[in-house]
N, C-alpha and C positions, 0 to 999 in steps of 0.2 A: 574396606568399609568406611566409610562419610564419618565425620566426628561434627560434635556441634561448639560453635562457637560464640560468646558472647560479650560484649562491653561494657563496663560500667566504669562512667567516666572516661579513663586513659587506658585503664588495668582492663586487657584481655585476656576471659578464662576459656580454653577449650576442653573439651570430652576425652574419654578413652574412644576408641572406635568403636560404632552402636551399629547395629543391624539397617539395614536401609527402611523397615518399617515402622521401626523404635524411632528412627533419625527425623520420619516426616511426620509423625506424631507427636516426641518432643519439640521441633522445630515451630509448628505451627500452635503448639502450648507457650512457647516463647514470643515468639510474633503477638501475642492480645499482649505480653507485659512487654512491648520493644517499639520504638518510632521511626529505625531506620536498620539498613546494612551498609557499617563501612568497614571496608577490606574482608567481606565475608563475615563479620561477625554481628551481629544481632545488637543493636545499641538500647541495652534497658533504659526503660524511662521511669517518669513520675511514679507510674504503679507495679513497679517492682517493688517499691519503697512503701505505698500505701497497701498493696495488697500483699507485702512480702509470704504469710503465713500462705496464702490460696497459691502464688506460685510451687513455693516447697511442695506443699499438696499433691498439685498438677503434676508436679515432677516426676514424684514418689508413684503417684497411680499409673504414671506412662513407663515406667519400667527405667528409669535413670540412673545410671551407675551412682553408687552413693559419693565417691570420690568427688564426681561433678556437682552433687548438688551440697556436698560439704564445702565447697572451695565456692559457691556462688554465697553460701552462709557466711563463711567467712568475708568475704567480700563486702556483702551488704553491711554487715554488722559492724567492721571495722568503718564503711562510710557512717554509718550511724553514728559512730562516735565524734566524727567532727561535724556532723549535721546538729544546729539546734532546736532542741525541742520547742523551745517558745521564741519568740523572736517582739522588742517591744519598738511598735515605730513611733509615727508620731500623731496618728488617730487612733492606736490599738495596738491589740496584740496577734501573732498568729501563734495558731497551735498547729505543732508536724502532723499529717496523716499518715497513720502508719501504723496495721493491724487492725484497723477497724473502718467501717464504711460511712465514707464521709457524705455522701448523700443520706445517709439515716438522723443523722448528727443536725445536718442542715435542714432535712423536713420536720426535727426537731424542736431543735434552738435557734433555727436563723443563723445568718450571719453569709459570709462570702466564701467562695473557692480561690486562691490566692496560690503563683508559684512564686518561687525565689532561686537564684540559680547563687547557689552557695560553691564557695573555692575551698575545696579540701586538698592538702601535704600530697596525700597516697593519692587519689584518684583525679586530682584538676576540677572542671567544673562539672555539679550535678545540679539536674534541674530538681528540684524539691517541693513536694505539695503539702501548702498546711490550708487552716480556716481561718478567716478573719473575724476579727471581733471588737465591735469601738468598745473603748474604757468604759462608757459608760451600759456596755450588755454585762459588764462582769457582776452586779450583784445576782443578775438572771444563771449566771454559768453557773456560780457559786453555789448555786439553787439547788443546782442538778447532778453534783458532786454524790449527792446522798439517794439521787433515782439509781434505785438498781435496774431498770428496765434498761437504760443507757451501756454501750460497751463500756467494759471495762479498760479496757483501754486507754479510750479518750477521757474516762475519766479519771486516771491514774496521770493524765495531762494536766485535768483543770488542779488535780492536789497542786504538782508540782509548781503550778503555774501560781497559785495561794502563796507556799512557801517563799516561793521567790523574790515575791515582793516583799518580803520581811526585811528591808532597809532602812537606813538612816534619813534618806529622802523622800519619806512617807507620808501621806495625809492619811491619818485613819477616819474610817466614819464608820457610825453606828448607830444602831437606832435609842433613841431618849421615848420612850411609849410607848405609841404608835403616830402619833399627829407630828412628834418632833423627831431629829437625824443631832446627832451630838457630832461635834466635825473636830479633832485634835492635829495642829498644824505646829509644827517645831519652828520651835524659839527663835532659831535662826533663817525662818522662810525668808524668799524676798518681798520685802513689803507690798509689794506691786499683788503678789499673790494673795498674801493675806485682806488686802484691803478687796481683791476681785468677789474673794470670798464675801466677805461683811456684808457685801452690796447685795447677795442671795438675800441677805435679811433686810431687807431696806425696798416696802413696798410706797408707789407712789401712786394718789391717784384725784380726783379733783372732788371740789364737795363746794354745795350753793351757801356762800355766805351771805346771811338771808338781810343783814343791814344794806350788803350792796350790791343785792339781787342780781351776782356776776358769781362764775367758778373759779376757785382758787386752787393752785397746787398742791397738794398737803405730804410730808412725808411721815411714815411708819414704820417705827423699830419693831420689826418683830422677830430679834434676837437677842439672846443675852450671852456674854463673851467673860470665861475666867482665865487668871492668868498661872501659869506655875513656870516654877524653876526651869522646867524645856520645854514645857508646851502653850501654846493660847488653844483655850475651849470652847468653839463657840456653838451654841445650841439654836439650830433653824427649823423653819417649818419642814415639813416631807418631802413638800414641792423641789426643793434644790435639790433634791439627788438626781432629778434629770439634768442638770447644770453642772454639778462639783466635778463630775470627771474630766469631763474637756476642760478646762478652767484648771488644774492642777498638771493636768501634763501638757499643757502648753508651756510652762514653767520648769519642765524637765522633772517634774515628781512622780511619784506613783500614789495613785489611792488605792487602800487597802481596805476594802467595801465590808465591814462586816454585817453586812445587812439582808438579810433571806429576802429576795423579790419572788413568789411565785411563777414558776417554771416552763408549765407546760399543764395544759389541759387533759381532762379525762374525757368529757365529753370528743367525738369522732364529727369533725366538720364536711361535708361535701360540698363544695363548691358546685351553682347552679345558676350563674350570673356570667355575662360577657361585659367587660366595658366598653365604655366608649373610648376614642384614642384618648380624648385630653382628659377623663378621669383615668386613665393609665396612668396619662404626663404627670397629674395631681399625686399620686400612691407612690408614683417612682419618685417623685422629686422628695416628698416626704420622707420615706425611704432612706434617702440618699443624705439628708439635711438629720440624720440623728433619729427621726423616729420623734420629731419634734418641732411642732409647728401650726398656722392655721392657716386653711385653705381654703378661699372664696372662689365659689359659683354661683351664680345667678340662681334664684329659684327656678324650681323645674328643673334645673340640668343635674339633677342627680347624685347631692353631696351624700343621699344617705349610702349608697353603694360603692362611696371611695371610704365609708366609715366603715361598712361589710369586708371590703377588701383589705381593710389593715390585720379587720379580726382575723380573716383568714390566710394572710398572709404570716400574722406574727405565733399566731396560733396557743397565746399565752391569756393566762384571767384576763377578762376586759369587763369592763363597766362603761354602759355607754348615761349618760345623764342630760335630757330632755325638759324644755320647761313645764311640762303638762300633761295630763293625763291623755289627750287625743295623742300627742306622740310617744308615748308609753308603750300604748298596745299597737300602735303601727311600727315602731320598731321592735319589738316582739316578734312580732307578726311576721316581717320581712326576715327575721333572722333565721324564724322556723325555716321559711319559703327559702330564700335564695342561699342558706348555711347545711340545709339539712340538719336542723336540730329540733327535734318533740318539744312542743311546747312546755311541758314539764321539765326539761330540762333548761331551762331558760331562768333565771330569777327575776325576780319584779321586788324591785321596791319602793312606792308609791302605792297610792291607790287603794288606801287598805292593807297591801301587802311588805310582807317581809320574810322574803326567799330571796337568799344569795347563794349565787351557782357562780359557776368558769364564767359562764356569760352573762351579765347581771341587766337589767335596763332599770335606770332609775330615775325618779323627777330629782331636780337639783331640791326641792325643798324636802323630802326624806334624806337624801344624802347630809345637806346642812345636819338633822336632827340625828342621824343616825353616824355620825363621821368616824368616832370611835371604834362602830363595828368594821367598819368598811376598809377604814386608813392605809391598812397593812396587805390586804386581799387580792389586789388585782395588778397587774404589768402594765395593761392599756387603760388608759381614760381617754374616750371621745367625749367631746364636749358639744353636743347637739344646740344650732343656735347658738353657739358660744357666744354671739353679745350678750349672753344673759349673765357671764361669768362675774364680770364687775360688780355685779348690785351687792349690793350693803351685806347680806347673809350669804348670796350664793357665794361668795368667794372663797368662804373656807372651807369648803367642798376642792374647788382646784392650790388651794394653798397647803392641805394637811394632807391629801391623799399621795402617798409614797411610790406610787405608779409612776418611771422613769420613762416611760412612752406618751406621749401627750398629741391629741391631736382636734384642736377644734376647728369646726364648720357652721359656716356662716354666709349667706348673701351679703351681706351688711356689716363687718364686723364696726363698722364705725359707730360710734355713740353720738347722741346730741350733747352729752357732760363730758364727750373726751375721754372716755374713763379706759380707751381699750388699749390705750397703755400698760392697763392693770390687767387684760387678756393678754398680749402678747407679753407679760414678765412670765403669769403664769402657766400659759399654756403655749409658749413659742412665737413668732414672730409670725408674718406671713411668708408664706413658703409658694406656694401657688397660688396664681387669681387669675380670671379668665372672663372675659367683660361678654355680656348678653347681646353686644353686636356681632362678636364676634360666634359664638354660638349658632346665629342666628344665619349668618353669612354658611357656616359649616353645616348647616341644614337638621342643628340638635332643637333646637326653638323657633316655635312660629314668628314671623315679624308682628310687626306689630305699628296701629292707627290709632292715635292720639287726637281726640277732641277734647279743648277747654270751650263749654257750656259759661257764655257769660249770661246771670237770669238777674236783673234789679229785685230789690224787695220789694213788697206789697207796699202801694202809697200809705196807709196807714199804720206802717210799720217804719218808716222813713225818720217821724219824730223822734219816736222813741228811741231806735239808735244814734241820731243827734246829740240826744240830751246826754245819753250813756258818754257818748264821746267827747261830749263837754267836760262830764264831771271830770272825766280822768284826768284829762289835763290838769285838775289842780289836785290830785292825789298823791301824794309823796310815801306815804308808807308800801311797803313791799306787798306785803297781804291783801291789803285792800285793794291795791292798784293789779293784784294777779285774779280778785274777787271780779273788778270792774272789765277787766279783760274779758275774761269765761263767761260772763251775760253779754258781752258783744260777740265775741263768737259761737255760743248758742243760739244771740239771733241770726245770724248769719248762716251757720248751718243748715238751721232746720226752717228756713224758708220754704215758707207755703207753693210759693209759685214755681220750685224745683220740680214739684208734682206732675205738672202739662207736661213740661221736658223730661221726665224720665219714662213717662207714658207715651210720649213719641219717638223715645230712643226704644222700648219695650216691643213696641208695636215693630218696629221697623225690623226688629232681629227678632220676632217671634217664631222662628222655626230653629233658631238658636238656644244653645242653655246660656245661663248671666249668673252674675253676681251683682248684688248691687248692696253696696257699703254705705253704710250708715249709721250717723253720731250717736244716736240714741234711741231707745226701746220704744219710744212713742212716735220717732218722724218715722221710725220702718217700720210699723204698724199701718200708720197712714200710707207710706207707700205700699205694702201688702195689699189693702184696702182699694186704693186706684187702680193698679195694675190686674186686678185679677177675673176682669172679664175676658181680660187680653191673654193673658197667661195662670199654667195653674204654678200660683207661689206660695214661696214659707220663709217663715223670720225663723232664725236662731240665734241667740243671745245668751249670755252669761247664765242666766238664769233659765234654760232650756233643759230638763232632764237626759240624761245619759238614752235613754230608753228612746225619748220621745226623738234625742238627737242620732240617734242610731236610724231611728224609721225613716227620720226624712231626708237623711244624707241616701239611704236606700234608694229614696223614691226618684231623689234627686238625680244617680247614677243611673238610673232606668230611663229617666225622662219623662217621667210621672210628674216631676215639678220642673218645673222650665228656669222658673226664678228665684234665685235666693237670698235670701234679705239676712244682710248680718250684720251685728253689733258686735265689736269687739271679737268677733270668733273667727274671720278668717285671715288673720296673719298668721298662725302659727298651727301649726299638726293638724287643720281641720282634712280630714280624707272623704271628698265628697266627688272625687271623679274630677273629670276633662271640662272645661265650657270655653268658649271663644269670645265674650265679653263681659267689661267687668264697666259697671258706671259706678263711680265714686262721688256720694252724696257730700261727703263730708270726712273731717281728717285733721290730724296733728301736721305740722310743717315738718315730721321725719323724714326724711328722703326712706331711710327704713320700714317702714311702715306703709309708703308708697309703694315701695318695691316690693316689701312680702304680697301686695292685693293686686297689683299687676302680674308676678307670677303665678297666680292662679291661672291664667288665661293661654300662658304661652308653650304648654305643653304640646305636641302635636308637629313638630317639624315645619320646615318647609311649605309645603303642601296647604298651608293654614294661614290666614291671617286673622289675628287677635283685635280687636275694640275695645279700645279703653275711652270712657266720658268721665272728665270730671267736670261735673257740675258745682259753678263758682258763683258766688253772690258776690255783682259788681258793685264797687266801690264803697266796700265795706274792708275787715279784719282781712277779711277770708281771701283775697286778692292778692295782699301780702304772704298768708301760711301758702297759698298754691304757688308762688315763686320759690320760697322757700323747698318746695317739693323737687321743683326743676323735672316738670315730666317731659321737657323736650327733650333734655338730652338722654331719655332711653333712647331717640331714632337718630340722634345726630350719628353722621358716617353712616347710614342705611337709609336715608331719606331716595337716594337713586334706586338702591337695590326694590324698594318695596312701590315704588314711582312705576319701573319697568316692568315688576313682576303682576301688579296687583290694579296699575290705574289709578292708583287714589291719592291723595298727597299722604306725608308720613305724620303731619302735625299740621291742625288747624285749629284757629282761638274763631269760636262763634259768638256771636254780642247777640242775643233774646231778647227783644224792648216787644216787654208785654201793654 
């Protein structure tokens, strides 16, 4: 009779002699836990060690002389003893697999599958599976120590793995509130360390000093540091806990996280989305950089669905924070659709509302007022728009919120004050960006036709901007000289004779939808007014009710309204459908603000080409803000591409002499 034989590591165990039907029954229960045959013996691998219990099992029910499966027990057991349970490198830790299933663990908590071929006395080398974990997921692990739905097992890993770090070489941290993390660093760190830390507290960012109408750098303690006989204390915002771990074992210490991050979600997510590859590139690089970072796409290419994929990737509380109420409920909205989650189970806090759930959507200014409730709640913060993170209030929303995953998105994260210095302290650096030509070349965005509309004022409007331009020349204060400004570019704006030219650009694309942007409540009234023999249009404005803006964004997607005239409402979360040109009346010298009303246009692939006019009042203010904007170089490097595909040039300056 056949006996069965097996390896682990050096040490071969064989059978008594087993029936030939017991033999190819046991044999092929050995083969799923074995990688190879050498000299007749079955070489166990990795998952004899992770699945040891289900082997014995197998064993037992295949009818296994117990002698053999006592002597495989001993075996394993004794490698066990020189295998380490935790192992600390030098971005993490791994935990062994072993008696529990580590794809549960991972569709859980995240984290990596990781071998290591560890050299044991008795056995030589054994290849070994544990999970991987960066320092900074341990207050998440920590979390989960106390879910009993988790094996016990792996969690009888994370104790061990707690205790362990109980050394002399420790940074403790803790929570001071909820807003603040209290950090205890021994007396004798290396100063390099201590000082890396301080600098968590140390936010920089620019402010208009108004005598010399210029930004200036300004720096901000926003810690305070005690000292004792072994420790220095020093008390930070929440924000550093996504930073303190890396930052400490760089230095060879360990942090000892005493700080609950929520875990893991109740809510059941379905994924119901495909990416695109380079919002893949965007998630995986993010991913790969800490789980910490911001990541620029062009409008239109789809930053909200590399925000969807973190949620359900990480699968932990997330709070996504929006500047407004139009992207409130669009993000809502998309999280039902493409996460599979009932609206009810969604929190909203803006808007009237205050419902906080696993999944939260919030405007940054409930956050600001609400930060207390929030600070401690959630694992993920997406920061929607993240330029907006800088300004004066929203900031303490990303500086007190204790969420060690961070991830903002943004077109633009660039400021005209410079301030997104103070974005990337708090919310990461940039981590991915992906520029709108190229996009456009990969066939995710239509190209796009660039006309500058040059129109003169009205003769009788020639004086009066003269004289304005006079005075200022002799105006020295700040105020007044920013007062004499804004009535020169008011007149220049809302030039009358803009009117013929946008009724020629209207007519010409009338079987198209538009946008057409505009400075102020009264020039796009007027234009409403011109254009609407020609097309059926609508103004919306700041002052446009919810209700009434709801109808005609309807009407708008249907193609009930061809033209839509907006003030201020379409940079950010307006959801009014697809259109293929956008004529811009008027405008800040943002390149941001260029860019959010040009992405309106360029959704639609390939297959599309977009119109963009802006209409400029020559040699006036407004000549200077439209340089300022730099619309050429949306087509610089695509000028050929859109030449061969489309006929038309990619950028033309037209001069009007009325």
């Amino acid at each position: 009779m056949p006996r069965l034989k097996i390896r682990l590591g050096k040490q071969v165990i064989e059978s008594p002699d087993v029936p030939i039907e017991t033999f190819i029954k046991l044999n092929n229960v050995l083969k799923k836990f074995s990688s190879s045959v050498i000299n007749g013996a079955l070489k166990l691998d990795w998952r004899a060690i992770a699945f040891f219990n289900d082997l014995i099992a197998r064993l037992e029910e295949g009818g296994c002389e117990r002698v053999f499966i006592e002597s495989i027990k001993d075996a394993v057991q004794a490698a066990l003893r020189e295998i380490p349970k935790i192992i600390f490198e030098n971005d993490g830790v791994l935990l062994l697999v072993h008696n529990y299933d580590p794809k549960a663990i991972l569709n859980e908590l995240g984290g990596d599958m990781r071998f290591r071929i560890i050299k044991t006395v008795r056995f030589g080398d054994i290849e070994v599976p544990y999970l991987a974990y960066k320092y900074q997921e341990l207050p998440r692990l920590y979390g989960a120590i106390d879910n009993e739905e988790l094996d016990e097992n792996f969690r009888s890993i994370l104790v061990a793995l707690r205790n362990q770090l109980v050394t002399k070489n420790k940074v403790k941290v803790s929570p001071y509130g909820v807003k603040y993390i209290e950090v205890r660093i021994p007396i004798h760190a290396p100063r390099d360390l201590i000082e890396k830390i301080k600098e968590l507290g140390v936010i920089e960012y620019y402010v208009l000093e108004a005598t010399k109408d210029e930004m200036i750098l300004r720096q901000e303690k926003v810690y305070k540091i005690n000292k004792t006989d072994s420790e220095l204390v020093l008390r930070l915002p929440s924000y550093a806990i996504s930073r303190i771990c890396e930052i400490v074992s760089n230095y060879g210490y360990i942090t000892e996280l005493d700080v609950k991050i929520p875990a893991s979600i109740k809510v059941k997510l379905d994924k119901k989305f495909t990416l695109m590859p380079f919002q893949e590139e965007a998630i995986n690089t993010w991913l790969q950089r800490n789980k910490l970072g911001t990541i620029v796409v062009p409008t239109g290419g789809g930053k909200t669905f590399i925000g969807l994929a973190a949620i359900e990737k990480l699968r932990v509380p997330s709070i996504v924070f929006v500047p407004n109420k139009l992207l409130l409920w669009q993000w809502r909205d998309r999280v039902s659709q493409f996460l599979g989650i009932s609206l009810s189970d969604i929190g909203i806090l803006g808007a009237g509302y205050r419902e906080i759930r696993d999944i939260t959507i919030a405007t940054y200014q409930s956050g600001v007022k609400y930060i207390d409730k929030i600070a401690d709640k959630f694992a993920l913060v997406i920061f929607d728009e993240g330029h907006h993170v800088p300004a004066k209030t929203f900031k303490e929303v990303a500086l007190y919120l204790r969420a060690p995953y961070r991830m903002a998105l943004s077109a633009t994260p660039k400021r005209h004050d410079k301030n997104e210095i103070l974005l990337f302290r708090l919310a990461g650096e940039i981590v991915y960006e992906i520029s709108y030509q190229k996009l456009v070349i990969q066939g995710f965005l239509a190209p796009l036709a660039v006309r500058k509309v040059l129109v003169p004022l009205p003769k009788e409007l020639v004086p009066v901007y003269n004289r304005l331009e006079n005075e200022l020349k002799n105006v020295e204060n700040p105020i007044e000289k920013k007062v004499k400004i804004n009535k020169l570019i008011e007149l220049a704006r809302d030039n009358p004779n803009k009117i013929g030219v946008i009724r020629e650009i209207v007519n010409k694309h009338k079987d198209e939808k538009m946008f057409i942007f505009a400075g102020s409540i009264k020039f796009a009234e007027m234009i409403k007014t011109a254009i609407k023999d020609i097309v059926p249009a609508a103004v919306l404005t700041a002052k446009t009710s919810e209700l009434e803006e709801k109808k005609i964004a309807e009407a708008f997607k249907r193609g009930d309204i061809r033209a839509l005239v907006l003030v201020k409402k379409g940079e950010e979360g307006l959801d009014v459908g697809d259109a293929s040109v956008a004529i811009i009346t008027g405008g800040s010298k943002q390149v941001r603000e260029f860019i959010q009303r040009v992405g309106r246009v360029l959704r639609g692939g390939r297959n599309k080409l977009a119109w963009v006019y802006e209409i400029v009042t020559m040699n006036t203010i407004e000549e200077a803000i439209s340089r300022a904007r730099r619309a050429r170089d949306l087509v610089r490097g695509i000028e050929d591409y859109i030449l061969k595909n489309f006929g038309v040039k990619a950028f033309r300056v037209i001069r009007r002499m009325l």
